[in-house]
C-alpha positions in Angstrom: 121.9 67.8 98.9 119.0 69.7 100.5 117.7 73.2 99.5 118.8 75.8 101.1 116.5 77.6 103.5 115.3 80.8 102.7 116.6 84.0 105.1 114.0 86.1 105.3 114.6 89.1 103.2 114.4 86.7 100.7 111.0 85.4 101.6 109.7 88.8 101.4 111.1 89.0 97.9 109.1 85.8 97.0 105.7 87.5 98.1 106.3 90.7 96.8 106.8 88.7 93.3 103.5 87.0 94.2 101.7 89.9 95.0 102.9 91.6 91.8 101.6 88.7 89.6 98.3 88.9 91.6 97.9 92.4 91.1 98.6 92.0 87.6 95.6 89.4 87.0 93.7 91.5 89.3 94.0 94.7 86.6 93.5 92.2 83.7 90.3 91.3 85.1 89.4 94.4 86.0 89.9 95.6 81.9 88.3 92.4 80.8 85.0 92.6 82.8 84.5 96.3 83.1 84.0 98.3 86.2 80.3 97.5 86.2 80.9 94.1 87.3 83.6 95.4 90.0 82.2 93.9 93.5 84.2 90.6 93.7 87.1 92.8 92.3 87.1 95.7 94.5 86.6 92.8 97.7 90.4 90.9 95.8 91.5 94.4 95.6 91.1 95.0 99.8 92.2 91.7 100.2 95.8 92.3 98.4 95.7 96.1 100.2 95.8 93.7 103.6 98.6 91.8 102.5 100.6 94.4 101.3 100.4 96.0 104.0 101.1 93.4 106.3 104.3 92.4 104.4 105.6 96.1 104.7 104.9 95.9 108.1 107.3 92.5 108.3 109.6 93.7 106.3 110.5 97.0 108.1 110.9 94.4 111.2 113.7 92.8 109.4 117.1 92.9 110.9 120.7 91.3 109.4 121.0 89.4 112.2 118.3 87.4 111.6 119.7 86.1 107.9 121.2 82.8 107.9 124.0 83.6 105.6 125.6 87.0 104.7 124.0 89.2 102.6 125.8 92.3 101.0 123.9 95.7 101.0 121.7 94.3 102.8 119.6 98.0 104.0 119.9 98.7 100.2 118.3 95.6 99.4 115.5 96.2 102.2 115.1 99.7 100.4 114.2 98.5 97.3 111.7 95.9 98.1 110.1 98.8 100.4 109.6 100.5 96.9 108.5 97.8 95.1 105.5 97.1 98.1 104.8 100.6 97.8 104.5 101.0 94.1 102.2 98.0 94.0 100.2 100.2 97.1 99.6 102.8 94.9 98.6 100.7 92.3 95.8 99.5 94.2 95.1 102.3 95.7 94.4 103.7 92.3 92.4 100.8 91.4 90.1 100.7 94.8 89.0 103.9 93.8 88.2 102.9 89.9 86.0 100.6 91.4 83.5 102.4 93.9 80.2 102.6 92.6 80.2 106.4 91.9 79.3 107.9 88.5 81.7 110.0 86.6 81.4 111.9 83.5 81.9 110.6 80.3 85.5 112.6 79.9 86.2 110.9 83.0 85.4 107.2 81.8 87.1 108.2 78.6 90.4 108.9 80.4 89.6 105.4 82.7 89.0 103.7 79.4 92.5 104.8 78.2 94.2 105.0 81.5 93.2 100.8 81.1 94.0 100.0 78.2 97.7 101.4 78.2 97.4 99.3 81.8 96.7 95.8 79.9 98.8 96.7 77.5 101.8 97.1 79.9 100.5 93.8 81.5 100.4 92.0 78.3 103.7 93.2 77.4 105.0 92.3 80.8 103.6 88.8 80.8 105.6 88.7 77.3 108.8 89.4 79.1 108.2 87.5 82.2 108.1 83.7 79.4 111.1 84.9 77.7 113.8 85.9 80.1 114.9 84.0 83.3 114.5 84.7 86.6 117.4 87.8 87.0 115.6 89.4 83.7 111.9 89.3 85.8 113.4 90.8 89.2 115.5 94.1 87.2 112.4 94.6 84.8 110.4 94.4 88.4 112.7 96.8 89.7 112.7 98.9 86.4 109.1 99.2 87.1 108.8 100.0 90.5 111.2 102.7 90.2 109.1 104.4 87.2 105.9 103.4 89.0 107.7 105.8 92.4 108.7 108.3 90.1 105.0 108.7 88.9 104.0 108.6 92.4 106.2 110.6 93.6 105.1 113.7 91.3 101.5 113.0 92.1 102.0 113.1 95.7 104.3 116.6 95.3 107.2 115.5 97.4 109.6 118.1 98.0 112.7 118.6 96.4 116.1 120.0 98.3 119.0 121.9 97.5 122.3 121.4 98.5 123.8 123.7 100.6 127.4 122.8 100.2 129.3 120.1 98.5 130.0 117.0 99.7 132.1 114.0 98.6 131.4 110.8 99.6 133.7 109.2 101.7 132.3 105.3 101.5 130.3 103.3 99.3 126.9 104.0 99.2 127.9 108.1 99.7 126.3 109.9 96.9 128.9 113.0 96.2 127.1 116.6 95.2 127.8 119.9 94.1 126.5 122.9 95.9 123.6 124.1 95.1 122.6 120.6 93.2 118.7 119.5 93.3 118.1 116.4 94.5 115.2 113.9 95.6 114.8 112.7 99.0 113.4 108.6 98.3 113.9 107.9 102.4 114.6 110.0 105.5 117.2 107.7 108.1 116.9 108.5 111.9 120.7 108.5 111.6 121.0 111.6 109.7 122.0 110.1 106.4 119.5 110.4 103.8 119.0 108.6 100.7 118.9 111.1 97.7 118.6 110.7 93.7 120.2 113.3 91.6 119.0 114.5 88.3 121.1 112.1 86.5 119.5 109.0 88.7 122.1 108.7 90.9 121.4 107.2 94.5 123.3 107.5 97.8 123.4 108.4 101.0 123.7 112.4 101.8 124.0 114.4 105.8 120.5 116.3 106.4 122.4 119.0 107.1 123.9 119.6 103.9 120.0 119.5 102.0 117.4 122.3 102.3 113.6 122.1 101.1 112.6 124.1 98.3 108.8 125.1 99.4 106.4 123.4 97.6 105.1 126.7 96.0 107.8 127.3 94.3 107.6 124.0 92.5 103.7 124.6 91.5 104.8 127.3 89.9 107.7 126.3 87.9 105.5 123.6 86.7 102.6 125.9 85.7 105.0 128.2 83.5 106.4 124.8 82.3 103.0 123.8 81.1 102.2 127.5 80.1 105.6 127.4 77.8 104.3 124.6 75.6 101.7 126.1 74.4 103.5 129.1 73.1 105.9 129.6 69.5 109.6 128.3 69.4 110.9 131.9 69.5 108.9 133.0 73.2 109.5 129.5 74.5 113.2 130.1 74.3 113.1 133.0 76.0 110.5 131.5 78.9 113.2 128.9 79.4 115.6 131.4 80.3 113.4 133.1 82.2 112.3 129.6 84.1 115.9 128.9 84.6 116.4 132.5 86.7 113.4 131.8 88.8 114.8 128.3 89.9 118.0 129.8 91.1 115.9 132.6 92.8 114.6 129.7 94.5 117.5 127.8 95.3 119.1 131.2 96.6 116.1 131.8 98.8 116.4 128.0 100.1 119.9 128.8 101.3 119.6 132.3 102.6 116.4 131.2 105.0 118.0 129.3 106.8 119.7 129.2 110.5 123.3 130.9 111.0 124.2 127.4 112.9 122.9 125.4 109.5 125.1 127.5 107.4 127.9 126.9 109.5 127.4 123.4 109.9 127.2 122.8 106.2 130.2 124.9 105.6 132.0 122.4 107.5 132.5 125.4 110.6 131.1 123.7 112.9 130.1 119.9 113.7 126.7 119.0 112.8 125.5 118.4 117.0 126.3 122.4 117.7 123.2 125.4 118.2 123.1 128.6 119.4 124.0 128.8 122.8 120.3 128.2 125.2 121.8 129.3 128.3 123.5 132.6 126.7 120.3 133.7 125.5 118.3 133.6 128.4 121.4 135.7 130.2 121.3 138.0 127.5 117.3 138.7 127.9 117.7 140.4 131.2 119.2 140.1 134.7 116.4 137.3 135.6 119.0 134.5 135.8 122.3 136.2 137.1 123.5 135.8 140.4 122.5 139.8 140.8 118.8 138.6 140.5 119.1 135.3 143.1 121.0 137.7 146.3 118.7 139.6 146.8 115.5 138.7 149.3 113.0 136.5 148.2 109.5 137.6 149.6 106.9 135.3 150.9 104.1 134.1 148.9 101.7 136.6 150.9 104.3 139.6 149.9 104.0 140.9 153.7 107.5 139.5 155.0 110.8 137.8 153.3 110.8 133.8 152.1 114.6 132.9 152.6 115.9 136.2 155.0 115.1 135.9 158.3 116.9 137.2 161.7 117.6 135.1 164.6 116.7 136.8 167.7 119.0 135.0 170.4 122.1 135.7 168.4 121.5 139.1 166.1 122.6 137.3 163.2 120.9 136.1 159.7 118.8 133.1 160.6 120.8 130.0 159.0 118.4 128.2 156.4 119.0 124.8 155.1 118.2 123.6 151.3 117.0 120.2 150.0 120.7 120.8 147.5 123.7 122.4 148.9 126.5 121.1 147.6 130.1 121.9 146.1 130.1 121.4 142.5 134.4 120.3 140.6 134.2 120.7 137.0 137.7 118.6 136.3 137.4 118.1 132.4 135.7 117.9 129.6 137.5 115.8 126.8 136.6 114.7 123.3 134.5 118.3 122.7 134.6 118.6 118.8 136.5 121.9 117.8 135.3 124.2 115.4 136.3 124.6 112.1 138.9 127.2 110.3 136.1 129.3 109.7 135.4 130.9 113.4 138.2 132.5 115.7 137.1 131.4 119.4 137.0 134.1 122.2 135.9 131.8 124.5 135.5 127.9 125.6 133.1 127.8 129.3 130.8 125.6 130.8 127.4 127.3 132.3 125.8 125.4 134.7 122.5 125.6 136.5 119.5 123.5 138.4 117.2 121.9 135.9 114.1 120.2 135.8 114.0 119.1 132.9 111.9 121.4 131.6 112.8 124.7 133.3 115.9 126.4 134.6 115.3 127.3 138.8 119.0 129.0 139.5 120.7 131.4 138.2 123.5 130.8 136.0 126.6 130.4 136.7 129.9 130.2 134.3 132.8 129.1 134.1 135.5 129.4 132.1 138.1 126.7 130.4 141.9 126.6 129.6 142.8 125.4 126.1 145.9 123.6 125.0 146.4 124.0 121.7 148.0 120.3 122.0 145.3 118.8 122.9 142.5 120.9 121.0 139.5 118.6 122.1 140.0 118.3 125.7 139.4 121.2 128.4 141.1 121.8 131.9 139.7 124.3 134.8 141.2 125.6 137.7 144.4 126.3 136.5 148.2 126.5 138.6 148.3 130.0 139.4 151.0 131.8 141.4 148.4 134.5 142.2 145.1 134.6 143.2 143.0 132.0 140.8 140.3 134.7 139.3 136.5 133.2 139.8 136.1 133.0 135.9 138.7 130.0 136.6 138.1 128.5 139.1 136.1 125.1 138.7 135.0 124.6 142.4 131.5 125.8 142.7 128.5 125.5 144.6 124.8 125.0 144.1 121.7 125.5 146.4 118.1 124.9 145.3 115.2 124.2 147.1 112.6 122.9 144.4 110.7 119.7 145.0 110.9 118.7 141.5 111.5 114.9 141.3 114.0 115.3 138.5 115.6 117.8 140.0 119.4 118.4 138.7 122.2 120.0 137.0 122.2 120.9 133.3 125.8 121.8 132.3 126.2 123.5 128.9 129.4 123.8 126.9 130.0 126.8 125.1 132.3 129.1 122.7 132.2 132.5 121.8 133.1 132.9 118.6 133.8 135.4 115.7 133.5 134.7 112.1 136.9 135.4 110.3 134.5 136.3 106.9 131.9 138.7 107.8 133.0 139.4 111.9 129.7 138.1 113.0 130.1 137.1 116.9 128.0 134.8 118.2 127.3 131.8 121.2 127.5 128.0 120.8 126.5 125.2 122.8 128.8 122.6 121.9 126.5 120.1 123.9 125.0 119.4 126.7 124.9 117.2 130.1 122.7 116.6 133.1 123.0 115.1 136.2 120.0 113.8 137.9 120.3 114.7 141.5 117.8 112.1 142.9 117.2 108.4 142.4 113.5 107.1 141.8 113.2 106.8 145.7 113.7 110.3 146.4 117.4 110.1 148.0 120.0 111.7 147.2 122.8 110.1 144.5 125.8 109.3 145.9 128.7 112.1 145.7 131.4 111.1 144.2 132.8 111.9 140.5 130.9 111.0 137.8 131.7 110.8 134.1 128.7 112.3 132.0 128.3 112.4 128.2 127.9 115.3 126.4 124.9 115.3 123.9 124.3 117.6 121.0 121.6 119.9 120.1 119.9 121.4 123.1 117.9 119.7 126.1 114.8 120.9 125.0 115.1 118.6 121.5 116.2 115.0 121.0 119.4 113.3 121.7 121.5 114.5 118.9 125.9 113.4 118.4 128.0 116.4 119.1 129.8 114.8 116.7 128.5 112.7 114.1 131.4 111.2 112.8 131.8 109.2 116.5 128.3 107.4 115.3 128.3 107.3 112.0 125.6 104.7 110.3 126.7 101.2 110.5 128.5 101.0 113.9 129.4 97.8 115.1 127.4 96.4 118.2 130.0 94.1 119.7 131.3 94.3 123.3 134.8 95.4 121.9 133.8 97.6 119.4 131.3 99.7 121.9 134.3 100.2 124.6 136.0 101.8 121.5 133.3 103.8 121.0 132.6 105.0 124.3 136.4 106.4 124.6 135.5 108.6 121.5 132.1 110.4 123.1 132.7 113.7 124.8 132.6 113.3 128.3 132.0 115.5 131.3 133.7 114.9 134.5 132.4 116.6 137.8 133.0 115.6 141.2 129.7 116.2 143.7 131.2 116.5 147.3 129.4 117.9 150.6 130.7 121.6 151.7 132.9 121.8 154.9 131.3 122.2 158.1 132.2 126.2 158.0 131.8 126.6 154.3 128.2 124.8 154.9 127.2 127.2 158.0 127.9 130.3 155.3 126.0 128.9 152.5 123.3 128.4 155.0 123.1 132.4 154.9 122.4 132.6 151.4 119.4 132.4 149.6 117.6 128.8 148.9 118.3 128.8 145.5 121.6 130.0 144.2 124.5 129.0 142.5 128.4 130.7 142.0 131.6 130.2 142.6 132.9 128.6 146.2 135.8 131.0 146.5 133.1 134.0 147.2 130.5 132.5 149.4 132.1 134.3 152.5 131.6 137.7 151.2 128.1 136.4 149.8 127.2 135.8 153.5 128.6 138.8 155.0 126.4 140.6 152.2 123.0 139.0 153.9 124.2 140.0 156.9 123.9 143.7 156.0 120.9 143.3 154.0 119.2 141.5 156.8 120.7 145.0 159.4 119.3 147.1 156.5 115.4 145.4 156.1 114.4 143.8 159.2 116.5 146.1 162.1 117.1 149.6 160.7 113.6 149.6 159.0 111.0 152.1 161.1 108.1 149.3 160.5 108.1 146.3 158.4 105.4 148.1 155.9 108.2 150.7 155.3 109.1 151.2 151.7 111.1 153.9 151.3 114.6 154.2 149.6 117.7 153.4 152.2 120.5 155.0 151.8 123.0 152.6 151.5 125.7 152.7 148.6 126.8 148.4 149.9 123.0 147.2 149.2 122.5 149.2 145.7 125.6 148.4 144.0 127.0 145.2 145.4 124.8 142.8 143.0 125.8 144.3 139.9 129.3 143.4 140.9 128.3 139.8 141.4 128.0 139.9 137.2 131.3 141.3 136.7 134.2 138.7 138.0 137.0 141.1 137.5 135.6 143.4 140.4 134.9 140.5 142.7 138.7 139.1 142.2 139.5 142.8 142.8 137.3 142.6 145.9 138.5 139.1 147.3 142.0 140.3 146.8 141.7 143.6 148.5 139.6 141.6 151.6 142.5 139.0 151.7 145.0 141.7 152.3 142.8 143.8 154.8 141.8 140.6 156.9 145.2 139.5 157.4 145.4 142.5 159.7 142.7 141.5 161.7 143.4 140.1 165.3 142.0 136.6 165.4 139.1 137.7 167.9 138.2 140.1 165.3 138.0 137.8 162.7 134.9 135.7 164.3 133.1 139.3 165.5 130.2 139.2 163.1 129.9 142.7 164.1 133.7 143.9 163.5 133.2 142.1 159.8 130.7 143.7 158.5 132.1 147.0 159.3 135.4 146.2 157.8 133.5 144.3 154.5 132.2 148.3 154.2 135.1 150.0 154.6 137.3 147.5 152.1 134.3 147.6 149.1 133.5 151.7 149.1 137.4 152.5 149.6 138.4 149.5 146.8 135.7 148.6 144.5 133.0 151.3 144.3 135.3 154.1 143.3 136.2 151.2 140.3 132.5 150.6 139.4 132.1 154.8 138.5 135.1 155.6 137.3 134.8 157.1 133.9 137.5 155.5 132.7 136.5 151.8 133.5 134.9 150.4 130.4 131.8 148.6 130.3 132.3 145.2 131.0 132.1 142.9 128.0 131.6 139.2 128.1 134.7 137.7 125.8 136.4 140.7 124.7 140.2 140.8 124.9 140.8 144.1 124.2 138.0 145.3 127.3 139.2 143.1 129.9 143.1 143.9 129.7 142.0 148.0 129.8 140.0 147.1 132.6 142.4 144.7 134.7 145.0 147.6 133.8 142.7 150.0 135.8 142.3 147.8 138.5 145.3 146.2 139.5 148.0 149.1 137.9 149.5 150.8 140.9 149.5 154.3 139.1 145.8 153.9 138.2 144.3 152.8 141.4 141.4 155.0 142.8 140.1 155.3 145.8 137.9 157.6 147.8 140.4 160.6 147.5 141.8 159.9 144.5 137.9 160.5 143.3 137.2 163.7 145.1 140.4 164.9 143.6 140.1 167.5 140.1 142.4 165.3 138.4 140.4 162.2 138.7 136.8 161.9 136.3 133.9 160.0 137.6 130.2 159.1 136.0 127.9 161.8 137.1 125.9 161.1 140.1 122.9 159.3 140.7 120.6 158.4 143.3 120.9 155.1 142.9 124.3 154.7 143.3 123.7 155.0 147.0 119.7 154.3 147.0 118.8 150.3 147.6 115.1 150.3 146.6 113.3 147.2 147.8 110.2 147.2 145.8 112.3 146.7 142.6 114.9 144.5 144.3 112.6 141.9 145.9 111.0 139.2 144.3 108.7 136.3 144.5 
């Protein structure tokens, strides 16, 4: 019967064996002649460098597939001979450098001289072993080698050491299970996330990143220079030095798992899944009012400052001149399913999706959010756009729209889930993303994708890092790659599923009105447009001359952005404008000028008495307890105000300021 052919893990073996012996008779030689006589040595020694580096460079090509027969553990096995090539690097490595013609000092030649011997006599000792044994007795003294031979390496180099940061038990083979707070040794970081770690009994497996933190290098210099410091002091101080050692390594430890990020500690705790961060899109809303729809209404102004970009009149019809936008388009957010919950740990306030145009590198719009309806049923999937009997509020309501006018070729929408959550332990309240989408609006041609739905998946981390999992446990090491098991797969990912339609022909006219780049909910684009209609009355007709800066007094203008950020008050408005305009005759509904007069009347008799009333409270992004006192006040018949309940003594209002009725355009424009 014929041999059987060798796969070719196994013909890596072979050389490394080869190049083990050849190293071996290379450091005989080496003891034997002396370094004086190193020349054709040091050119076998660059020779074997080549090779081994060559056959590391095979070897990390190496795939299972590409054995002829099964071979169990077979990344373990590619591992070890990785170790084993690199042991022998460092070998000559060390030797390359014995050989350069340089001159030393005599301490130095004395430590070569010993450094040599103790060399050939681990040789001769392994030549010893290598005729007696068989061939399973060479490869584990091999491997008992290399592994001493990485250790030693390992401590010369100063590799970092890590902590754990919680436990973890593994859950297959291979898993190395650790305490918290355990030290381990990092022998190979995985792109997968799974890193395999040594403990300080020797044991190896495979441990989450996340659960490890790096104790600073520092720290370890130090603890090895009181180490060395110790031995040369009596029995009765080194005692106490131990101690005292001991304390310092925990300080260590301690710092290694306070200085770290809340969303690490949390993710190790088991709080959160390992693909969540702090929310991106949250904390650019939170730095100012830069990307909130109160920011994008108002007039842009040209790039020479002297006139307005995007607000212009039309002078045959008296109205806002209608502008159109490389994007207009309504935006249905339908579901989002598969979204990995948080753990026990956090109560959420809030599940949403914020949404805005992206570049890839930059956000142009404002955002816009939107919030979701959880069924505790079905805890990883979220609805919008609920069945309501009422009005549906704007926080709800999935339809959307989105106009941008950047000539960005990878111009699109990033969509970013979220919670808002409070820690049940300390009440720390915070902003997740649970991942991200985005949804290239233009094909390599420059045309427009097709609208229709589309089904996105939701990565973890944030878009300015690497594709991470939102949930690791969907793409844990070791996946299968066949057709079946990949359709399996794909049903587990969190998905996104928005629908990209073209506005109706009256819906399009009135977002033609608004600004070139904005974003917000579809339900209030006819009040957004009756808005630009006043502003353009106030800046470009009611103006003495165009260079005219001072205030207007116009209490519409001033206040109606900041109502933009607070949906409660533009529900309040659309239902109070519902009502009102169902009393309008049908000719009055399509007089531009009978609108605007009535879109005054309805906001200062409805919603500006609301907006300073003292007893409105601030409004609160996902706080319970501040949005039912405040949709109390607003929708309660005995606490409605209006314009006389105001002036009345019984009623308390803000104090007055000027800018309640003042709209200043050199602060409200921008470029």
């Amino acid at each position: 019967m014929a041999p059987r052919k060798k796969g070719p893990l196994q013909t890596v073996q072979k050389e490394t064996d080869d190049i083990k012996k050849r190293v071996d008779a290379l450091v005989r030689d080496v003891n034997r002649l002396g370094v004086s006589e190193g020349t054709e040595s040091l050119q076998r020694c660059s020779e074997l460098q080549n090779t081994v580096t060559a056959t590391l460079e095979r070897l990390k090509k190496l795939t299972k597939a590409e054995e002829s027969a099964p071979i169990g553990n077979y990344e373990q096995l590619k591992r070890d001979e990785e170790e084993r090539l690199r042991a022998q690097q460092d070998r000559l490595k060390a030797l390359a450098q014995k050989l350069q013609p340089e001159d030393n000092s005599t301490e130095g030649e004395e430590d070569s001289a010993e450094e040599d011997s103790e060399e050939e006599d681990e040789s001769q000792e392994e030549d010893e072993e290598d005729d007696v044994h068989n061939d399973k007795t060479k490869e584990d003294a091999a491997d008992d080698e290399v592994d001493e031979t990485a250790q030693n390496y390992t401590a010369r180099k100063g590799i970092r050491t890590y902590v754990a940061l919680s436990d973890f038990t593994g859950e297959e083979e291979g898993d190395l299970t650790v305490q918290k707070g355990a030290v381990l040794r990092v022998l190979q970081k995985n792109e997968d996330g799974w890193w395999l770690a040594q403990d300080a009994k020797g044991n190896k497996g495979l441990v989450p990143r996340n659960y490890l933190k790096v104790i600073s290098p520092h720290d370890q210099g130090r603890d090895t220079e009181e180490e060395e410091s110790d031995e040369e002091q009596g029995d009765g101080k080194k005692i106490a030095e131990d101690k005292q050692r001991t304390l310092q390594n925990w300080d260590t430890i301690r710092r290694a798992v306070t200085e770290i990020d809340a969303t690490d500690v949390l993710s190790a705790m088991g709080a959160i899944p390992p693909g969540f961060r702090t929310s991106t899109l949250s904390r650019l809303l939170e730095e100012g009012t830069s990307y909130r729809a109160s920011h994008y209404i108002q007039p842009r102004l040209s790039q020479s400052e002297l006139c307005f970009k995007d607000l212009q009149m039309d002078p045959d019809t008296g109205k806002v001149h209608s502008r159109s936008s490389r994007v207009c388009l309504t935006v249905t957010l339908w579901s989002c399913r598969m979204i990995p919950p948080p753990g026990v740990g956090l109560q959420v306030l809030s599940r949403h999706i914020r949404f805005c145009a992206f570049n890839g590198t930059e956000v142009l719009s404002n955002i816009h959010t939107v919030r979701a309806t959880y069924n505790p049923t079905s805890p990883k999937t979220w609805s919008f756009s609920p069945r309501m009997s009422n009005m549906l509020p704007c926080l709800l309501d999935g339809d959307c729209f989105i106009r941008c006018d950047s000539d960005s070729p990878e111009l699109g929408i990033l969509f970013e889930l979220g919670i808002t959550y409070i820690r049940n332990s300390t009440g720390e309240r915070g902003d997740l993303s649970c991942g991200w989408a985005f949804l290239k609006l233009f094909d390599e041609n420059g045309a427009l994708i097709p609208l229709r739905t589309y089904e996105l998946t939701v990565h973890g981390g944030t878009p300015y890092e690497a594709e991470a999992d939102a949930d690791a446990t969907s793409t844990k090491r070791g996946t299968s790659t066949g057709v079946l098991q990949q359709m399996l797969l794909s049903r587990k990912l969190p998905k996104l599923i928005v629908k990209l339609k073209p506005p109706k022909t009256r819906v399009r006219e009135q977002l033609n009105l608004l600004p070139d780049t904005i974003t917000g909910c579809l339900s209030t684009v006819h009040l957004l447009s009756l808005y630009r209609q006043l502003l353009a009355d106030a800046l470009l007709l009611d103006r003495v001359t165009m260079q005219n800066a001072d205030l207007i007094c116009n209490a519409v203008l001033a206040t109606f952005p900041g109502v933009l950020d607070q949906s409660d008050l533009m529900d309040a408005f659309r239902k109070l404008w519902t009502e009102s305009e169902s009393n309008l005759k049908r000719s009055e509904k399509k007089d531009i000028t009978v609108l605007k007069k009535h879109f005054e009347s309805v906001y200062m008799s409805g919603v500006f008495p609301l907006l300073h009333s003292a007893e409105m409270p601030v409004y609160f992004w996902a706080d319970e307890n501040t949005e039912n006192q405040r949709a109390r006040l607003i929708y309660s018949p005995e606490h409605k105000i209006s314009r006389e309940t105001m002036l009345s003594s019984s009623h308390t209002h803000q104090a007055f300021d000027i800018s309640q009725v003042s709209y200043d355009l050199l602060t409200s424009a921008w470029r």
